[in-house]
C-alpha positions as CSV (number, residue, x, y, z in Angstrom):
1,X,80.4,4.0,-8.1
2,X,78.9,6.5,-10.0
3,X,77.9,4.5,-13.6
4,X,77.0,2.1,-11.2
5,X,74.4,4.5,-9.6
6,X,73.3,5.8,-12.7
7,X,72.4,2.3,-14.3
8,X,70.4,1.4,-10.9
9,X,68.5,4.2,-11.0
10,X,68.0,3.7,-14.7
11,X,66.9,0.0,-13.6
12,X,64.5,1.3,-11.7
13,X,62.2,3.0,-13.8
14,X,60.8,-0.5,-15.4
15,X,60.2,-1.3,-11.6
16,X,58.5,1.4,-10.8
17,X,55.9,0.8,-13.7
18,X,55.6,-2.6,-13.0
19,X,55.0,-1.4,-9.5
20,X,52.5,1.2,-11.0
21,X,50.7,-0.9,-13.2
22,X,49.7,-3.5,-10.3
23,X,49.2,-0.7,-7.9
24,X,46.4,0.4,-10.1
25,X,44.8,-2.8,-10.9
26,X,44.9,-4.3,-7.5
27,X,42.8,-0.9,-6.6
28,X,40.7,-1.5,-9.4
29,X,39.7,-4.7,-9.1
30,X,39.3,-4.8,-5.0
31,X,35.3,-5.2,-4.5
32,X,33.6,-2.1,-3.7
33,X,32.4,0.8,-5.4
34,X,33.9,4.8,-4.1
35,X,30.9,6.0,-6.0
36,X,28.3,3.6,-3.7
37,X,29.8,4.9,-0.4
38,X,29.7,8.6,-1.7
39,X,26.2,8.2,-2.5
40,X,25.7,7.2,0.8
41,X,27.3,10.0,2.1
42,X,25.4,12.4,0.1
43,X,21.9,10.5,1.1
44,X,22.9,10.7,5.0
45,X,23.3,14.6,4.4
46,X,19.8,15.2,2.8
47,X,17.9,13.7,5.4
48,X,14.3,14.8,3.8
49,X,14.6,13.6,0.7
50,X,14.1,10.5,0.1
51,X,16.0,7.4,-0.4
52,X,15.4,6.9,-4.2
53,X,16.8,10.4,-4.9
54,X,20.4,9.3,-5.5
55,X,20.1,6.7,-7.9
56,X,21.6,5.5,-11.1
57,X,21.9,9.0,-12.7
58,X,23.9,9.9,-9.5
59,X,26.0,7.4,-9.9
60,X,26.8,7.6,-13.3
61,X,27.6,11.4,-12.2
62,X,29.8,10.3,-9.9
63,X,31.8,8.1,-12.4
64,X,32.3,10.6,-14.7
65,X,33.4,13.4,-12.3
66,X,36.0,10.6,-11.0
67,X,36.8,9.4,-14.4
68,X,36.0,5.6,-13.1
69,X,34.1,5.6,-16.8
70,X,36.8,5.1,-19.0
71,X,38.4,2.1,-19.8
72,X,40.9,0.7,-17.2
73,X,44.1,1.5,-19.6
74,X,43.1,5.0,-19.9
75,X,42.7,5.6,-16.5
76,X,46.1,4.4,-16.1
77,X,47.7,6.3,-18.6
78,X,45.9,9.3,-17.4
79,X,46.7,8.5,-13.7
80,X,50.5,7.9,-15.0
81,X,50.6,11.3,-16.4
82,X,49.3,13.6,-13.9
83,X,51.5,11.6,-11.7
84,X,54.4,12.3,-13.2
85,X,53.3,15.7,-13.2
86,X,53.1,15.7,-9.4
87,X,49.4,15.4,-9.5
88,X,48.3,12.9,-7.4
89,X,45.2,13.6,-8.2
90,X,42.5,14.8,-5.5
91,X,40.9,12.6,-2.8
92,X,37.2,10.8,-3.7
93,X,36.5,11.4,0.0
94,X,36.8,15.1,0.4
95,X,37.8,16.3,-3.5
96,X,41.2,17.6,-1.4
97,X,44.5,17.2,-3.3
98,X,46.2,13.6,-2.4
99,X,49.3,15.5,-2.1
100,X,48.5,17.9,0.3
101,X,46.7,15.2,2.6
102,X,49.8,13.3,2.4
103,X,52.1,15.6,3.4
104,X,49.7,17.1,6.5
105,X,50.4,13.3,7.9
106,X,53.9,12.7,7.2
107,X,55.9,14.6,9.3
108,X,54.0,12.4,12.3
109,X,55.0,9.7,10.9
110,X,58.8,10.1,9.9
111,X,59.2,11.4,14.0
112,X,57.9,8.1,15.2
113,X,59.5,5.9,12.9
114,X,62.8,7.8,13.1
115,X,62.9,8.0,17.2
116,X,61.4,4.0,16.8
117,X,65.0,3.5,14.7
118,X,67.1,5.1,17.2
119,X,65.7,3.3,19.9
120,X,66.3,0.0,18.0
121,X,70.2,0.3,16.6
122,X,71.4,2.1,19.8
123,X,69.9,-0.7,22.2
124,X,69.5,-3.7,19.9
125,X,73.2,-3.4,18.5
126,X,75.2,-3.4,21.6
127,X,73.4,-5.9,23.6
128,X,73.6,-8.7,19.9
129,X,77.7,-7.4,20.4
130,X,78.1,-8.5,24.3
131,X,75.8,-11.6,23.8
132,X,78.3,-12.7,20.7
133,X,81.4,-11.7,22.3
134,X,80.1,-13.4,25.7
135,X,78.3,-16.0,23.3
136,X,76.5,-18.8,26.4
137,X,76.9,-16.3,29.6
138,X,74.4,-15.7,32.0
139,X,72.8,-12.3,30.0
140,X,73.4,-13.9,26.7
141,X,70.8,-16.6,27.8
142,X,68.8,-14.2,29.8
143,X,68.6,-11.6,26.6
144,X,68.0,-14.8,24.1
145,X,64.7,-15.9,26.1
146,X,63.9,-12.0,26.5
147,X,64.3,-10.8,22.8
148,X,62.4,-14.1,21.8
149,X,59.7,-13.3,24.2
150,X,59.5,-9.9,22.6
151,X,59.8,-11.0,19.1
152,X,56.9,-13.3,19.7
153,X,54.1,-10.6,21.1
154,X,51.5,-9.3,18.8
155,X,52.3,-5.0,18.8
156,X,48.8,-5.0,18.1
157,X,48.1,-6.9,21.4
158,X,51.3,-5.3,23.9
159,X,49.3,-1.3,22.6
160,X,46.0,-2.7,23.5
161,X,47.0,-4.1,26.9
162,X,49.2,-1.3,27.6
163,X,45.9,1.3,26.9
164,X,44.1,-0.5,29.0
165,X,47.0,-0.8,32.0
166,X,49.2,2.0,31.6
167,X,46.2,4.3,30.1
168,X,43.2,3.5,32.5
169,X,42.2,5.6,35.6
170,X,41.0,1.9,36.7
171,X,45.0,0.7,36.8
172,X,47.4,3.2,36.1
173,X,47.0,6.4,34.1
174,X,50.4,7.0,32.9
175,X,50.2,7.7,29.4
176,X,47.6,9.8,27.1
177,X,45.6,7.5,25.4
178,X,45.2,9.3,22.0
179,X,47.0,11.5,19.8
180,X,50.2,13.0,19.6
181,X,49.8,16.2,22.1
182,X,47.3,17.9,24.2
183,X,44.4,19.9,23.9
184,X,46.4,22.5,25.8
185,X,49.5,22.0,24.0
186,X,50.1,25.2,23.0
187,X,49.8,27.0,26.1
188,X,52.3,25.2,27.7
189,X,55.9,26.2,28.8
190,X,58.5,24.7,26.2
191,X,59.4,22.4,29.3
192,X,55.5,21.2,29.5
193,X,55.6,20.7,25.5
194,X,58.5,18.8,25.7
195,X,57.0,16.3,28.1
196,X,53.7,16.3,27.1
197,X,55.6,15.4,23.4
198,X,57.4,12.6,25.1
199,X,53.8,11.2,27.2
200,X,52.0,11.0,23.7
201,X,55.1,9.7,22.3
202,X,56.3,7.0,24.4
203,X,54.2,4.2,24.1
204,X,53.5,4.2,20.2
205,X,57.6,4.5,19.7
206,X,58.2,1.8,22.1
207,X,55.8,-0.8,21.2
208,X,56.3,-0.4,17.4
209,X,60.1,-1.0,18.1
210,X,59.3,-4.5,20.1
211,X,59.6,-6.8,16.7
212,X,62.0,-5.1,15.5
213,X,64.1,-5.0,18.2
214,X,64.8,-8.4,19.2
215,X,64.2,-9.3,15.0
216,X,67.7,-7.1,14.4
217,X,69.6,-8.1,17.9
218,X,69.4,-11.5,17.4
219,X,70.5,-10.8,13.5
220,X,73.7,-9.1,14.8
221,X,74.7,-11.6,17.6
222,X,74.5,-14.5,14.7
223,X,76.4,-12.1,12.4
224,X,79.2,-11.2,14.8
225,X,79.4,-15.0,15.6
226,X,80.0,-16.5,12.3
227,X,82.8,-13.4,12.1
228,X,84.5,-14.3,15.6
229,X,85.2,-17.6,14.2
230,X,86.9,-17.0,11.5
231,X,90.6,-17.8,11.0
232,X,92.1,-13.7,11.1
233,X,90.2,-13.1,14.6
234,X,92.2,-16.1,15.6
235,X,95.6,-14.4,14.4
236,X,94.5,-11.0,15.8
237,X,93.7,-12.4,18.8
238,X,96.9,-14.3,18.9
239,X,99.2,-11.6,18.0
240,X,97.9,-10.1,21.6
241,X,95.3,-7.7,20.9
242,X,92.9,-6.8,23.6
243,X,89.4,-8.6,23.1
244,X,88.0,-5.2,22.9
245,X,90.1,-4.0,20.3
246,X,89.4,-7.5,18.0
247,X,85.9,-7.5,18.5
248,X,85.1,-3.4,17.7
249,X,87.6,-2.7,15.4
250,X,88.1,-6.2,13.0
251,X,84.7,-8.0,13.7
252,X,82.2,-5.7,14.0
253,X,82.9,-3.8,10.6
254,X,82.4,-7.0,8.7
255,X,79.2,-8.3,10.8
256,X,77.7,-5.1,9.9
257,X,76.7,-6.4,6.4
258,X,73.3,-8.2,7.1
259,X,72.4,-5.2,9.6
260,X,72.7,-2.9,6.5
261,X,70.7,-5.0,4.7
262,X,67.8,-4.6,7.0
263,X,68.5,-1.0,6.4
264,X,66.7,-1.4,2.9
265,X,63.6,-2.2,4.8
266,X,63.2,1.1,7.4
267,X,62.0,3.4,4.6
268,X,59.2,1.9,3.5
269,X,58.5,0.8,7.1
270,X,58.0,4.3,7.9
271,X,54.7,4.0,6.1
272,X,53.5,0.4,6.1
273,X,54.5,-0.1,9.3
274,X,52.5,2.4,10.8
275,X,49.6,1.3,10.4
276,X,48.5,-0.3,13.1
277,X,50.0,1.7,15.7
278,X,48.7,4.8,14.3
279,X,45.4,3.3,14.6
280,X,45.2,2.1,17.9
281,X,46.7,5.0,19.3
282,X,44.4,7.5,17.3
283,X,47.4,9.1,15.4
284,X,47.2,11.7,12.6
285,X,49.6,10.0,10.4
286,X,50.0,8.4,7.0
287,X,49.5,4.7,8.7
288,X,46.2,6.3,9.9
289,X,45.3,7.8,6.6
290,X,45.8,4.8,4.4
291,X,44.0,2.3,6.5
292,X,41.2,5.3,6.7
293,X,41.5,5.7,2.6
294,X,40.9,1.4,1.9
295,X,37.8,1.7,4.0
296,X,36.8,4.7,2.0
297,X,37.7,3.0,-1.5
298,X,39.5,6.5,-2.0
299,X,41.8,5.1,-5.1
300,X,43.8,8.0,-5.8
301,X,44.7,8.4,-2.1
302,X,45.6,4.9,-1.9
303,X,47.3,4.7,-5.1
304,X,49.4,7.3,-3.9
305,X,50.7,5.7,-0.6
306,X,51.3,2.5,-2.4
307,X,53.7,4.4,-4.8
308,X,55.7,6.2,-1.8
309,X,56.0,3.0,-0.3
310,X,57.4,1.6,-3.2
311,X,59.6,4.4,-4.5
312,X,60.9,4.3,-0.6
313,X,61.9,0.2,-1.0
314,X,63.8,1.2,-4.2
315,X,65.4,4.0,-2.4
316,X,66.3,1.5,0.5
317,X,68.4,-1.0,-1.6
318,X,69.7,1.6,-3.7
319,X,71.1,3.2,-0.1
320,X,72.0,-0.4,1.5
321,X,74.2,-0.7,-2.3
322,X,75.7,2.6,-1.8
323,X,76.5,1.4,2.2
324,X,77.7,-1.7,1.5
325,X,80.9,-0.5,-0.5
326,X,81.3,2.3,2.3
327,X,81.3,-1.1,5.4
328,X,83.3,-3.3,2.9
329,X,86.2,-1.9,0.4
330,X,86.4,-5.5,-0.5
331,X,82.6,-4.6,-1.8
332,X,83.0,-3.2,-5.4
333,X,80.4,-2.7,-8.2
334,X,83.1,-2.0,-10.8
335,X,85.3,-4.1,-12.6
336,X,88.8,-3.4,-11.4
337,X,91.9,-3.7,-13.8
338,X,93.9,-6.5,-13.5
Protein backbone atom coordinates (compact mmCIF):
# COMPACT_ATOMS: atom_id res chain seq x y z
CA UNK A 1 0.00 0.00 0.00
CA UNK A 2 2.56 2.17 0.58
CA UNK A 3 4.82 1.98 -3.07
CA UNK A 4 1.49 2.17 -4.21
CA UNK A 5 0.87 5.54 -2.49
CA UNK A 6 4.13 6.88 -3.27
CA UNK A 7 3.77 6.25 -7.21
CA UNK A 8 0.17 8.07 -7.03
CA UNK A 9 1.41 10.84 -5.52
CA UNK A 10 4.31 10.83 -7.83
CA UNK A 11 1.58 10.58 -10.69
CA UNK A 12 0.28 13.45 -9.65
CA UNK A 13 2.68 15.94 -10.07
CA UNK A 14 2.28 15.89 -14.18
CA UNK A 15 -1.48 16.41 -13.25
CA UNK A 16 -1.15 19.05 -11.27
CA UNK A 17 0.86 21.02 -14.13
CA UNK A 18 -1.31 20.09 -16.66
CA UNK A 19 -3.93 21.41 -14.24
CA UNK A 20 -1.69 24.52 -13.73
CA UNK A 21 -0.93 25.26 -17.16
CA UNK A 22 -4.76 25.40 -18.29
CA UNK A 23 -5.64 27.13 -15.11
CA UNK A 24 -3.50 29.94 -16.18
CA UNK A 25 -4.44 30.20 -19.75
CA UNK A 26 -8.09 29.81 -19.33
CA UNK A 27 -7.51 33.09 -16.92
CA UNK A 28 -5.55 34.57 -19.50
CA UNK A 29 -7.37 34.36 -22.33
CA UNK A 30 -11.09 35.04 -20.63
CA UNK A 31 -12.17 38.59 -22.20
CA UNK A 32 -11.62 41.39 -19.96
CA UNK A 33 -8.86 43.41 -18.82
CA UNK A 34 -8.02 43.59 -14.46
CA UNK A 35 -6.16 46.68 -15.45
CA UNK A 36 -9.51 48.46 -17.25
CA UNK A 37 -11.68 47.81 -14.12
CA UNK A 38 -8.85 49.13 -11.76
CA UNK A 39 -8.73 52.17 -13.78
CA UNK A 40 -12.12 52.53 -13.15
CA UNK A 41 -11.84 52.21 -9.78
CA UNK A 42 -9.10 54.68 -9.44
CA UNK A 43 -11.30 57.30 -11.77
CA UNK A 44 -14.46 56.77 -9.44
CA UNK A 45 -12.09 57.74 -6.44
CA UNK A 46 -10.84 61.06 -7.98
CA UNK A 47 -14.00 62.53 -8.69
CA UNK A 48 -12.51 66.11 -9.82
CA UNK A 49 -10.30 65.11 -12.12
CA UNK A 50 -11.18 64.43 -15.05
CA UNK A 51 -12.00 61.51 -17.10
CA UNK A 52 -8.89 61.56 -19.49
CA UNK A 53 -6.49 61.45 -16.49
CA UNK A 54 -6.12 57.66 -16.32
CA UNK A 55 -5.19 56.78 -19.65
CA UNK A 56 -2.83 54.68 -21.53
CA UNK A 57 0.20 55.53 -19.39
CA UNK A 58 -2.01 54.38 -16.44
CA UNK A 59 -2.56 51.45 -17.96
CA UNK A 60 0.57 50.51 -19.04
CA UNK A 61 1.51 51.19 -15.14
CA UNK A 62 -0.83 48.99 -14.12
CA UNK A 63 0.57 46.12 -16.33
CA UNK A 64 3.77 46.35 -15.26
CA UNK A 65 3.14 46.57 -11.46
CA UNK A 66 0.92 43.26 -12.12
CA UNK A 67 3.51 41.82 -14.42
CA UNK A 68 0.46 41.26 -17.17
CA UNK A 69 3.53 42.72 -19.64
CA UNK A 70 5.51 39.81 -20.01
CA UNK A 71 5.05 37.20 -22.28
CA UNK A 72 2.37 34.58 -21.34
CA UNK A 73 5.21 31.72 -20.59
CA UNK A 74 6.96 33.85 -18.21
CA UNK A 75 4.12 34.78 -16.37
CA UNK A 76 3.61 31.17 -15.88
CA UNK A 77 6.82 30.22 -14.91
CA UNK A 78 6.95 33.12 -12.60
CA UNK A 79 3.40 32.37 -11.24
CA UNK A 80 4.69 28.53 -10.97
CA UNK A 81 7.53 29.58 -8.84
CA UNK A 82 6.29 31.85 -6.25
CA UNK A 83 3.58 29.26 -6.04
CA UNK A 84 5.54 26.67 -5.14
CA UNK A 85 6.98 28.95 -2.81
CA UNK A 86 3.59 29.44 -1.11
CA UNK A 87 3.21 32.77 -2.70
CA UNK A 88 0.07 33.07 -4.20
CA UNK A 89 0.74 36.11 -5.11
CA UNK A 90 -1.30 39.29 -3.84
CA UNK A 91 -4.89 40.18 -4.93
CA UNK A 92 -5.34 42.86 -8.23
CA UNK A 93 -8.37 44.03 -6.21
CA UNK A 94 -6.99 45.16 -3.00
CA UNK A 95 -2.90 44.38 -3.41
CA UNK A 96 -3.84 41.78 -0.17
CA UNK A 97 -1.93 38.48 -0.16
CA UNK A 98 -4.24 35.70 -2.06
CA UNK A 99 -3.33 33.47 0.72
CA UNK A 100 -4.40 35.33 3.52
CA UNK A 101 -7.86 36.19 1.79
CA UNK A 102 -8.23 32.59 1.25
CA UNK A 103 -7.85 31.41 4.37
CA UNK A 104 -10.10 34.40 6.18
CA UNK A 105 -13.00 32.46 4.00
CA UNK A 106 -12.27 29.01 4.46
CA UNK A 107 -13.10 27.99 7.76
CA UNK A 108 -16.98 29.23 6.63
CA UNK A 109 -16.87 27.15 4.15
CA UNK A 110 -15.44 23.73 5.37
CA UNK A 111 -18.36 24.21 8.51
CA UNK A 112 -21.03 24.21 5.88
CA UNK A 113 -19.87 21.75 3.67
CA UNK A 114 -18.82 19.38 6.46
CA UNK A 115 -22.33 19.76 8.59
CA UNK A 116 -24.00 19.65 4.66
CA UNK A 117 -22.02 15.90 4.57
CA UNK A 118 -23.24 14.83 7.78
CA UNK A 119 -26.58 15.61 7.02
CA UNK A 120 -26.38 13.77 3.76
CA UNK A 121 -24.61 10.11 4.79
CA UNK A 122 -26.47 9.94 8.07
CA UNK A 123 -30.06 10.46 6.44
CA UNK A 124 -29.40 9.54 2.75
CA UNK A 125 -27.64 6.16 3.75
CA UNK A 126 -30.17 4.56 5.87
CA UNK A 127 -33.31 5.46 4.15
CA UNK A 128 -31.27 3.91 0.23
CA UNK A 129 -30.69 0.64 2.96
CA UNK A 130 -34.64 0.19 4.08
CA UNK A 131 -35.80 1.13 0.50
CA UNK A 132 -33.36 -1.89 -0.93
CA UNK A 133 -34.02 -4.25 1.78
CA UNK A 134 -37.89 -3.39 1.46
CA UNK A 135 -37.20 -2.81 -2.38
CA UNK A 136 -41.33 -1.99 -3.87
CA UNK A 137 -43.03 -1.16 -0.20
CA UNK A 138 -45.04 1.57 0.49
CA UNK A 139 -41.94 4.13 1.72
CA UNK A 140 -39.69 2.78 -0.88
CA UNK A 141 -42.15 4.23 -3.50
CA UNK A 142 -43.04 7.16 -1.38
CA UNK A 143 -39.07 8.03 -0.79
CA UNK A 144 -38.42 7.24 -4.78
CA UNK A 145 -41.02 10.00 -5.91
CA UNK A 146 -39.63 12.22 -2.86
CA UNK A 147 -35.81 11.98 -3.50
CA UNK A 148 -36.60 12.47 -7.29
CA UNK A 149 -38.60 15.45 -6.57
CA UNK A 150 -35.65 16.79 -4.61
CA UNK A 151 -33.11 15.79 -7.05
CA UNK A 152 -34.93 17.66 -9.64
CA UNK A 153 -35.22 21.33 -7.88
CA UNK A 154 -32.87 24.02 -8.81
CA UNK A 155 -30.81 24.89 -5.04
CA UNK A 156 -30.61 28.09 -6.58
CA UNK A 157 -34.41 28.28 -6.85
CA UNK A 158 -35.61 26.15 -3.32
CA UNK A 159 -32.81 29.37 -1.33
CA UNK A 160 -34.63 31.92 -3.30
CA UNK A 161 -38.12 30.76 -2.50
CA UNK A 162 -37.21 29.87 0.91
CA UNK A 163 -35.75 33.80 1.43
CA UNK A 164 -38.63 35.00 0.33
CA UNK A 165 -41.10 32.47 2.54
CA UNK A 166 -39.22 31.38 5.38
CA UNK A 167 -37.16 34.90 5.45
CA UNK A 168 -39.92 37.63 4.89
CA UNK A 169 -41.83 39.55 7.66
CA UNK A 170 -44.66 39.41 4.72
CA UNK A 171 -44.85 35.31 5.27
CA UNK A 172 -42.85 33.94 7.87
CA UNK A 173 -39.64 35.35 9.35
CA UNK A 174 -37.97 32.24 10.50
CA UNK A 175 -34.53 32.44 9.35
CA UNK A 176 -31.87 35.42 9.05
CA UNK A 177 -31.62 36.28 5.66
CA UNK A 178 -27.79 37.01 5.39
CA UNK A 179 -24.74 35.94 6.84
CA UNK A 180 -23.55 33.57 9.11
CA UNK A 181 -24.26 35.36 12.69
CA UNK A 182 -25.62 38.45 14.19
CA UNK A 183 -24.72 41.82 14.58
CA UNK A 184 -25.05 41.10 18.27
CA UNK A 185 -23.31 37.87 18.12
CA UNK A 186 -20.89 38.47 20.45
CA UNK A 187 -22.83 39.60 23.28
CA UNK A 188 -24.85 36.76 23.53
CA UNK A 189 -24.97 33.89 26.18
CA UNK A 190 -23.07 30.71 24.61
CA UNK A 191 -26.79 29.35 24.55
CA UNK A 192 -27.86 32.53 22.27
CA UNK A 193 -24.57 31.89 20.04
CA UNK A 194 -25.38 28.50 19.61
CA UNK A 195 -28.82 29.20 18.18
CA UNK A 196 -28.23 32.12 16.55
CA UNK A 197 -25.13 29.74 14.81
CA UNK A 198 -27.74 27.19 13.96
CA UNK A 199 -30.67 30.17 12.54
CA UNK A 200 -27.84 31.49 10.10
CA UNK A 201 -26.88 27.97 9.46
CA UNK A 202 -29.81 26.12 8.68
CA UNK A 203 -31.12 26.95 5.52
CA UNK A 204 -27.69 27.30 3.50
CA UNK A 205 -26.72 23.61 5.01
CA UNK A 206 -30.03 22.21 4.19
CA UNK A 207 -30.68 23.38 0.74
CA UNK A 208 -27.09 22.81 -0.49
CA UNK A 209 -27.57 19.10 0.74
CA UNK A 210 -31.04 18.75 -1.43
CA UNK A 211 -29.09 17.29 -4.82
CA UNK A 212 -26.96 15.56 -3.12
CA UNK A 213 -29.09 13.94 -1.04
CA UNK A 214 -31.44 12.09 -3.02
CA UNK A 215 -28.26 11.98 -5.90
CA UNK A 216 -26.33 9.51 -3.20
CA UNK A 217 -29.70 7.72 -1.63
CA UNK A 218 -30.79 6.55 -4.73
CA UNK A 219 -26.90 5.43 -5.57
CA UNK A 220 -26.91 3.22 -2.40
CA UNK A 221 -30.54 1.62 -2.80
CA UNK A 222 -29.31 0.48 -6.54
CA UNK A 223 -25.95 -0.57 -4.93
CA UNK A 224 -27.40 -2.59 -2.15
CA UNK A 225 -29.83 -4.16 -4.74
CA UNK A 226 -27.46 -5.53 -7.25
CA UNK A 227 -25.64 -6.95 -3.85
CA UNK A 228 -28.98 -8.64 -2.31
CA UNK A 229 -29.19 -10.63 -5.35
CA UNK A 230 -26.28 -12.13 -5.51
CA UNK A 231 -25.87 -15.89 -5.04
CA UNK A 232 -23.90 -15.83 -1.17
CA UNK A 233 -26.90 -13.49 0.24
CA UNK A 234 -28.98 -16.43 -0.92
CA UNK A 235 -26.74 -18.99 1.07
CA UNK A 236 -26.56 -16.63 4.08
CA UNK A 237 -29.99 -16.12 4.04
CA UNK A 238 -30.61 -19.80 3.70
CA UNK A 239 -28.32 -20.97 6.36
CA UNK A 240 -30.87 -18.97 8.74
CA UNK A 241 -29.45 -15.69 9.40
CA UNK A 242 -31.69 -12.93 10.47
CA UNK A 243 -32.42 -10.42 7.52
CA UNK A 244 -30.82 -7.86 9.72
CA UNK A 245 -27.80 -9.57 10.19
CA UNK A 246 -27.40 -10.43 6.03
CA UNK A 247 -28.25 -7.17 5.05
CA UNK A 248 -25.72 -5.01 7.65
CA UNK A 249 -23.12 -7.24 8.12
CA UNK A 250 -22.56 -9.18 4.37
CA UNK A 251 -24.34 -6.61 1.99
CA UNK A 252 -23.86 -3.46 3.04
CA UNK A 253 -19.90 -3.68 3.24
CA UNK A 254 -19.72 -4.60 -0.40
CA UNK A 255 -22.47 -1.91 -1.65
CA UNK A 256 -20.41 0.66 0.03
CA UNK A 257 -17.97 0.75 -3.04
CA UNK A 258 -19.82 3.28 -5.40
CA UNK A 259 -20.74 5.51 -2.12
CA UNK A 260 -16.95 5.78 -1.63
CA UNK A 261 -16.46 6.70 -4.86
CA UNK A 262 -18.64 9.76 -4.52
CA UNK A 263 -16.34 10.39 -1.64
CA UNK A 264 -13.68 11.61 -4.22
CA UNK A 265 -16.04 14.33 -5.17
CA UNK A 266 -16.86 16.15 -1.47
CA UNK A 267 -13.41 17.80 -1.31
CA UNK A 268 -13.46 19.82 -4.05
CA UNK A 269 -17.24 20.30 -3.52
CA UNK A 270 -16.35 22.15 -0.51
CA UNK A 271 -15.23 24.96 -2.79
CA UNK A 272 -17.01 24.71 -6.13
CA UNK A 273 -19.93 23.90 -4.70
CA UNK A 274 -20.39 26.81 -2.66
CA UNK A 275 -20.84 29.03 -4.84
CA UNK A 276 -24.03 29.73 -5.24
CA UNK A 277 -25.28 29.26 -1.96
CA UNK A 278 -22.70 31.49 -0.49
CA UNK A 279 -24.06 34.04 -2.77
CA UNK A 280 -27.47 33.98 -2.29
CA UNK A 281 -27.23 33.81 1.27
CA UNK A 282 -24.59 36.68 1.50
CA UNK A 283 -21.84 34.36 3.00
CA UNK A 284 -18.18 35.24 3.75
CA UNK A 285 -16.81 32.22 2.21
CA UNK A 286 -14.56 31.01 -0.52
CA UNK A 287 -17.73 30.23 -2.86
CA UNK A 288 -18.36 33.96 -2.22
CA UNK A 289 -14.90 35.12 -2.95
CA UNK A 290 -14.35 33.31 -6.14
CA UNK A 291 -17.44 34.30 -7.86
CA UNK A 292 -16.58 37.97 -6.37
CA UNK A 293 -12.77 37.53 -7.90
CA UNK A 294 -14.18 36.37 -11.87
CA UNK A 295 -16.25 39.59 -11.76
CA UNK A 296 -13.16 41.40 -10.62
CA UNK A 297 -10.74 39.64 -13.32
CA UNK A 298 -8.57 39.28 -10.09
CA UNK A 299 -6.21 36.40 -11.78
CA UNK A 300 -4.08 35.53 -9.03
CA UNK A 301 -6.97 35.16 -6.65
CA UNK A 302 -8.74 33.07 -9.09
CA UNK A 303 -5.84 31.11 -10.11
CA UNK A 304 -5.47 30.24 -6.71
CA UNK A 305 -9.00 28.67 -5.99
CA UNK A 306 -8.76 26.81 -9.21
CA UNK A 307 -5.55 25.07 -7.88
CA UNK A 308 -7.13 24.19 -4.33
CA UNK A 309 -9.92 22.82 -6.08
CA UNK A 310 -7.84 20.76 -8.02
CA UNK A 311 -5.19 19.65 -5.64
CA UNK A 312 -8.57 18.76 -3.39
CA UNK A 313 -9.98 16.23 -6.53
CA UNK A 314 -6.48 14.61 -6.50
CA UNK A 315 -6.67 14.35 -2.83
CA UNK A 316 -10.28 12.81 -3.19
CA UNK A 317 -9.36 9.79 -5.35
CA UNK A 318 -6.13 9.33 -3.84
CA UNK A 319 -8.40 8.98 -0.32
CA UNK A 320 -11.42 6.90 -2.15
CA UNK A 321 -7.94 4.48 -3.35
CA UNK A 322 -6.77 4.28 0.06
CA UNK A 323 -10.71 3.49 1.23
CA UNK A 324 -11.47 1.12 -1.15
CA UNK A 325 -8.76 -1.53 0.10
CA UNK A 326 -9.93 -0.61 3.76
CA UNK A 327 -14.24 -1.66 2.43
CA UNK A 328 -12.78 -4.50 0.23
CA UNK A 329 -9.67 -6.85 1.30
CA UNK A 330 -10.53 -8.47 -1.97
CA UNK A 331 -9.38 -4.68 -3.24
CA UNK A 332 -5.43 -4.82 -3.64
CA UNK A 333 -3.10 -2.52 -5.49
CA UNK A 334 -0.13 -4.95 -5.09
CA UNK A 335 0.71 -7.92 -6.88
CA UNK A 336 0.38 -10.84 -4.44
CA UNK A 337 2.69 -13.96 -4.69
CA UNK A 338 1.30 -16.81 -6.11
Amino acid sequence: MTDYVIRRILLFIPTLIIITMITFLVCRLAPGDPTEMKIGQTQEAQKTDSKNLMNEQAKEFYKKKFGLDKPLYIQYFLWIGNMLQGDFGNSFKDDRPVIDKIFERLPVTITISLLSFLLIYTIAIPIGIYSAARQYSLLDRTTTVLLFILYSLPNFWVATLAIVFLCNVEYLKIFPTAGIRSEDFDSLSFVGQVKDRFMHLFLPVTISSLTSFAFISRQMRSSMLEVIRQDYIRTAKAKGLSERKVVMKHALRNSLIPIITLIGGLLPAMIGGSVIIETIFSIPGIGQLAFQAILDRDYPLIMAELVLVSLLTVVGILLVDILYSFVDPRIAFTKKAA
